[in-house]
ZATOR-630027 format. One line per field, with one value per residue: residue number from 1; x, z negated, y of N, C-alpha, C, O, CB in turn. Coordinates in pm, whole numbers, plus 32768, in hexadecimal, padded with zeros to 4 digits. Each point is the difference from the previous one (the first is absolute). Glycine has a CB too. Layout:
N
n = c(NUM  ...)
n_c1 = c(X  ...)
n_c3 = c(Z  ...)
n_c2 = c(Y  ...)
ca_c1 = c(X  ...)
ca_c3 = c(Z  ...)
ca_c2 = c(Y  ...)
c_c1 = c(X  ...)
c_c3 = c(Z  ...)
c_c2 = c(Y  ...)
o_c1 = c(X  ...)
o_c3 = c(Z  ...)
o_c2 = c(Y  ...)
cb_c1 = c(X  ...)
cb_c3 = c(Z  ...)
cb_c2 = c(Y  ...)
% end
This chain:
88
n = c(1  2  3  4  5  6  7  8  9  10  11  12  13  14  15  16  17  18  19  20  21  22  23  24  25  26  27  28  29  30  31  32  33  34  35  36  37  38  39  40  41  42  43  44  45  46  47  48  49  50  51  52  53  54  55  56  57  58  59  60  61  62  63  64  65  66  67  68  69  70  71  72  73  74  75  76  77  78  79  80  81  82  83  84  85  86  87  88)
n_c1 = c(A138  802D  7EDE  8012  7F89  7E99  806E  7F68  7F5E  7F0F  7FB2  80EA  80AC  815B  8096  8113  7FB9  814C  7F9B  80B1  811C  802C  80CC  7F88  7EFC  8023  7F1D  7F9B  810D  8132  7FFE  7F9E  8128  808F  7F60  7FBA  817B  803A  7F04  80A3  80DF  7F7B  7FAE  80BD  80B4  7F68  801B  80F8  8017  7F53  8064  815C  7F69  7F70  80F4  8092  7F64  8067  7F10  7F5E  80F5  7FEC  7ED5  7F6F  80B1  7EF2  8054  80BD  7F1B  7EEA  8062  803C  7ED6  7FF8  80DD  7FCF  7EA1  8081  808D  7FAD  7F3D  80A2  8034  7F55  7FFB  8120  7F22  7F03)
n_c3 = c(AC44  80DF  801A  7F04  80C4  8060  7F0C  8174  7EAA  7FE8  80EA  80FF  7EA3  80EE  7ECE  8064  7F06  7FF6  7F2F  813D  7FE0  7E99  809A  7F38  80C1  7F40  80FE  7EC8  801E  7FBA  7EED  8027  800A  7EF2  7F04  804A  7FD0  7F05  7F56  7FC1  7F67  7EE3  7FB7  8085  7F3E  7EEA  8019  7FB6  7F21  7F70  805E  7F50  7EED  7FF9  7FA3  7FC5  7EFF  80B3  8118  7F8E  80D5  7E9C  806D  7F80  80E5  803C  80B2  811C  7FFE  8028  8118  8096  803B  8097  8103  80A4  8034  8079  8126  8047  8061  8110  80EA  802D  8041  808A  80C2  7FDC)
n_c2 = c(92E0  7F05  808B  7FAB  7F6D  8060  7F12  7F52  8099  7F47  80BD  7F72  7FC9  800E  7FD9  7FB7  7EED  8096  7EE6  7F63  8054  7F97  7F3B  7FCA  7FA1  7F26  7FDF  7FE2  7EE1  808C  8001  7E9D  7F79  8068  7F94  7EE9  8049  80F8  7F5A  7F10  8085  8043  7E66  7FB7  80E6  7FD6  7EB9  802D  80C0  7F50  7F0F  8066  806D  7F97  7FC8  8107  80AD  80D1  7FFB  8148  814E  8017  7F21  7F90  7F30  8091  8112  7F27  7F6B  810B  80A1  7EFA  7FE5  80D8  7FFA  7F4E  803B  80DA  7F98  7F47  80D5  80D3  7ED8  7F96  80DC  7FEF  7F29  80F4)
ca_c1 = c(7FDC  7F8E  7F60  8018  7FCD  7F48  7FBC  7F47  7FBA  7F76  7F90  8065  802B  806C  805C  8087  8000  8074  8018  8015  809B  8094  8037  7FEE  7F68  7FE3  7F55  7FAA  7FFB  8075  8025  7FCB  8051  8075  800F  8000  8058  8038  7FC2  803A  8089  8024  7FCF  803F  8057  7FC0  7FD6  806C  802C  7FB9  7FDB  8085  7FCA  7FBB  8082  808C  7FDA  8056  8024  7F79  8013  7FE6  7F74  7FD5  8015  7F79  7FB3  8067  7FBD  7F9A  8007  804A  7F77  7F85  805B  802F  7F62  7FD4  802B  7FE3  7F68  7FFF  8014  7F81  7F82  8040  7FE1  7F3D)
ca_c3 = c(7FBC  8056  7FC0  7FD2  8029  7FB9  7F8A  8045  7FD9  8024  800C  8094  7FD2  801A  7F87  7FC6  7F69  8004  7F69  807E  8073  7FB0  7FE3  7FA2  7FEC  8004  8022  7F92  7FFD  7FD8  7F54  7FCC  8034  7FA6  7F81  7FF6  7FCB  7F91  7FAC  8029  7FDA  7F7A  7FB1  7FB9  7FD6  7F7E  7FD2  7FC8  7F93  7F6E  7FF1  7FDC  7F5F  7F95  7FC5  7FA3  7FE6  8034  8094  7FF9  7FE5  7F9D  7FD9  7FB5  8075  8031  802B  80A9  8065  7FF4  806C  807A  802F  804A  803D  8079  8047  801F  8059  8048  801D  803B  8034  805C  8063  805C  807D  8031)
ca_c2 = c(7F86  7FB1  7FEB  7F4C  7FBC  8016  7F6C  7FDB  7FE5  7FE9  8077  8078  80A0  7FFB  8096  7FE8  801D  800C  7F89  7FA2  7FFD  800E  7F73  7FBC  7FC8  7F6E  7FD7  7FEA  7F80  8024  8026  7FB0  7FA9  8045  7FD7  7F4C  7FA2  803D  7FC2  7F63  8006  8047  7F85  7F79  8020  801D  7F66  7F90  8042  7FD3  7F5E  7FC0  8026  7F90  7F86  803C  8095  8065  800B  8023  804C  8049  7FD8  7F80  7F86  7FC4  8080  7FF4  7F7F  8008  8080  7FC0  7FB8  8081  8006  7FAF  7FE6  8073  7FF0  7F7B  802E  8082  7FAE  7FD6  8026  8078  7FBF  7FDE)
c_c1 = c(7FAA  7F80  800F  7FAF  7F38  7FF9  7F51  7FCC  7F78  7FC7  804B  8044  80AE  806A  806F  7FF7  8096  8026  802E  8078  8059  802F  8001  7F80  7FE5  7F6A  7FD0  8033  809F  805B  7FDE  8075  8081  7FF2  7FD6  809E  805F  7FB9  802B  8074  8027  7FA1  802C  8086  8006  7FCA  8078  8056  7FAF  7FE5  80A0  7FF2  7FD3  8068  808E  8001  805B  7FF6  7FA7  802F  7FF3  7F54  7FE0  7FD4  7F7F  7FC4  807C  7FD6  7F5D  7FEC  802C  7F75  7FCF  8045  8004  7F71  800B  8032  7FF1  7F87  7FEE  801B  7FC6  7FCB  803D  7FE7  7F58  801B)
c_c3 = c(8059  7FB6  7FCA  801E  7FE0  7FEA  8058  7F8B  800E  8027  806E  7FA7  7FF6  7F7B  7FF0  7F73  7FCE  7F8A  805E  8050  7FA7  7FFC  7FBC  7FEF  7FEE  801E  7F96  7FFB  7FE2  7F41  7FA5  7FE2  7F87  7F6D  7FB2  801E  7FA6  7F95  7FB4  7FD1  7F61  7F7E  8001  7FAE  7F52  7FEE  7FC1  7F8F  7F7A  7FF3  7FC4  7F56  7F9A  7FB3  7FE8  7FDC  8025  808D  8034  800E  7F7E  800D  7FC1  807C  8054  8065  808E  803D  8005  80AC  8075  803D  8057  806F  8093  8051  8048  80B0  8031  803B  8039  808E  8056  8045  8042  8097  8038  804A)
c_c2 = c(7FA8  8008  7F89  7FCA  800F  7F55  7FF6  7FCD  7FB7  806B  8004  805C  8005  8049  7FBA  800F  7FE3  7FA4  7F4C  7FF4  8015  7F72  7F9E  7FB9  7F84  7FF0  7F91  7F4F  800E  801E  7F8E  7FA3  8019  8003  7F78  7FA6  8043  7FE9  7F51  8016  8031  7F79  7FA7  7FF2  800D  7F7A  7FA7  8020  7FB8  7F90  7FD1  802D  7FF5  7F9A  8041  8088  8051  8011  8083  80AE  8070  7FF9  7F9D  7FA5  7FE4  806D  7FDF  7FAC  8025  8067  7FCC  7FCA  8082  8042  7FC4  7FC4  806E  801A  7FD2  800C  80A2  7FB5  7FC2  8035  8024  7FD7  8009  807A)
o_c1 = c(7F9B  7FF1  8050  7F9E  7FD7  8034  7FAD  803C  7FEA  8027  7FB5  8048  8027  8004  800E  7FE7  8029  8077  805C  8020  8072  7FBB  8023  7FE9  7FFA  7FB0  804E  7FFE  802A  8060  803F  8025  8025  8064  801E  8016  804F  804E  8013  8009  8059  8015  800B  802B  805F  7FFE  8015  8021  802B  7FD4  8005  7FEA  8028  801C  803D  800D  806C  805C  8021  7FA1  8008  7FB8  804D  7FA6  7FF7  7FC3  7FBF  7FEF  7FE0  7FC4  7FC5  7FBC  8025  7FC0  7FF7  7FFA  802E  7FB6  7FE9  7FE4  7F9B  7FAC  800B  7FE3  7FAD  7FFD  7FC6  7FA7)
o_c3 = c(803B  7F88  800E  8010  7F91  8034  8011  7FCD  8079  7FC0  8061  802C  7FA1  7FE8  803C  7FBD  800C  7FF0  7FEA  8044  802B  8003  8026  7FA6  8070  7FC4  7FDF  7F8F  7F90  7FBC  7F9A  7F8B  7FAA  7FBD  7F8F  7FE3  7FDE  7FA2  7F8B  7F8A  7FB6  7F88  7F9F  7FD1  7FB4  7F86  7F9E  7FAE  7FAD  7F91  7FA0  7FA2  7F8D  7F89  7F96  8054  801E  802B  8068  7FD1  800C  7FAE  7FBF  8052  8076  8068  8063  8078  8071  806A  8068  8050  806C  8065  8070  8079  8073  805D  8064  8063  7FE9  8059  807A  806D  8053  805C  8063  8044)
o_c2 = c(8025  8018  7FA4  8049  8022  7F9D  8059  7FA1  7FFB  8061  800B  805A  7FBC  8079  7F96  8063  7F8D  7FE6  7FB0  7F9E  8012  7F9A  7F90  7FAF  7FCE  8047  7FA7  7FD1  7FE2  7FDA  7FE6  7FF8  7FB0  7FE4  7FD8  7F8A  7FA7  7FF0  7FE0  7FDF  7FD6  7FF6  7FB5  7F97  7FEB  7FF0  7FBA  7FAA  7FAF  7FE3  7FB4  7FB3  8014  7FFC  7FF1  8058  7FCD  8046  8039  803F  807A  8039  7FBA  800F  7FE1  7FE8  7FDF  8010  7FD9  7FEC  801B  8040  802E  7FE4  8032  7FEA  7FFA  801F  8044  7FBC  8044  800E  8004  7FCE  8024  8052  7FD3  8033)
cb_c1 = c(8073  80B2  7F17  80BE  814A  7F24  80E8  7FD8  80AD  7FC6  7FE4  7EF9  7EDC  7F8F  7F3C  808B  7ECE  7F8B  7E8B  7F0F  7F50  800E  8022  80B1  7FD1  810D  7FCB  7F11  7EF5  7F34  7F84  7EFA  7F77  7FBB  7FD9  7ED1  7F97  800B  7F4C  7F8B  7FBE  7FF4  7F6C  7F66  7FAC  7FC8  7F3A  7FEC  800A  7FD0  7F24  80BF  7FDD  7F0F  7F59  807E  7F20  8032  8010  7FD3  7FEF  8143  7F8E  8000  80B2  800A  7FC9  80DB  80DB  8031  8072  8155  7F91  7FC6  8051  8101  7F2E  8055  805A  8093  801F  80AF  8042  7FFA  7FA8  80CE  810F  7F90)
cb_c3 = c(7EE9  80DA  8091  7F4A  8062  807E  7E92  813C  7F63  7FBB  7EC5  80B8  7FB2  8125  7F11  8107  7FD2  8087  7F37  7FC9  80B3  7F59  8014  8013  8006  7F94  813A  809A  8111  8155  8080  80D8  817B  80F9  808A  808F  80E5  80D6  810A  8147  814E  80FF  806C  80E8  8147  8087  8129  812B  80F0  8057  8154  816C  80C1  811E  8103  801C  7F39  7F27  7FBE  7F85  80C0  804F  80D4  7EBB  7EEC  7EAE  7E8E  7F54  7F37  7E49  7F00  7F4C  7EAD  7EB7  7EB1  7EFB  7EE2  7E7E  7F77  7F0B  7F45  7ED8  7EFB  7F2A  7F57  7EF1  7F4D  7EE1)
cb_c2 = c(8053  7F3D  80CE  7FB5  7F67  8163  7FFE  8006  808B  7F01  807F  7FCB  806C  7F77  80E3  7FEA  802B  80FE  80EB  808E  805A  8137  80CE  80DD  80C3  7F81  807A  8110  7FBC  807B  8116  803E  805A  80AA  8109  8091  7FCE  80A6  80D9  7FD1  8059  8168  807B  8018  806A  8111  8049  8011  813B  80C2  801E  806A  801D  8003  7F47  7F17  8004  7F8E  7EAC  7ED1  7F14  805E  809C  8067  7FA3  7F8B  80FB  801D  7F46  7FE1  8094  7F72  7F19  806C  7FE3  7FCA  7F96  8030  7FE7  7FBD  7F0D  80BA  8011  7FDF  800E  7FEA  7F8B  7F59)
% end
């Protein structure tokens, strides 16, 4: 089996963290980045839904129009504001 690669820490202290070399690792800004725009997408998706609903009934999936748009909203800030910071 090949060695695996050593990771440099603060102090010198040298080790291998093997959570750091799996494939799937996302870095903190990374994951940040990733659910600020699936947040956004799943809101604005839920906004528009409940806002069309409001006016033509039945669109709301068997919900209450207001509670989909209400959620969409929160959702899509929420997102928009993960967003933001991802550049500080």
């Amino acid at each position: 089996y090949p060695v695996p690669p050593r990771v440099r820490y603060e102090g010198n202290v040298d080790c291998y963290n093997p959570i750091k070399q799996h494939l799937l690792y996302l870095r903190p800004m990374k994951s940040k980045q990733t659910l600020g725009i699936l947040f956004t997408i799943v809101g604005a998706i839920g906004l528009a839904v409940g806002v069309l609903s409001i006016f033509n009934k039945g669109m709301a999936f068997g919900q209450n129009p207001w509670g989909v748009a209400i959620i969409g909203g929160i959702f899509f800030l929420t997102g928009m504001g993960l967003m933001r910071t991802v550049g500080r």
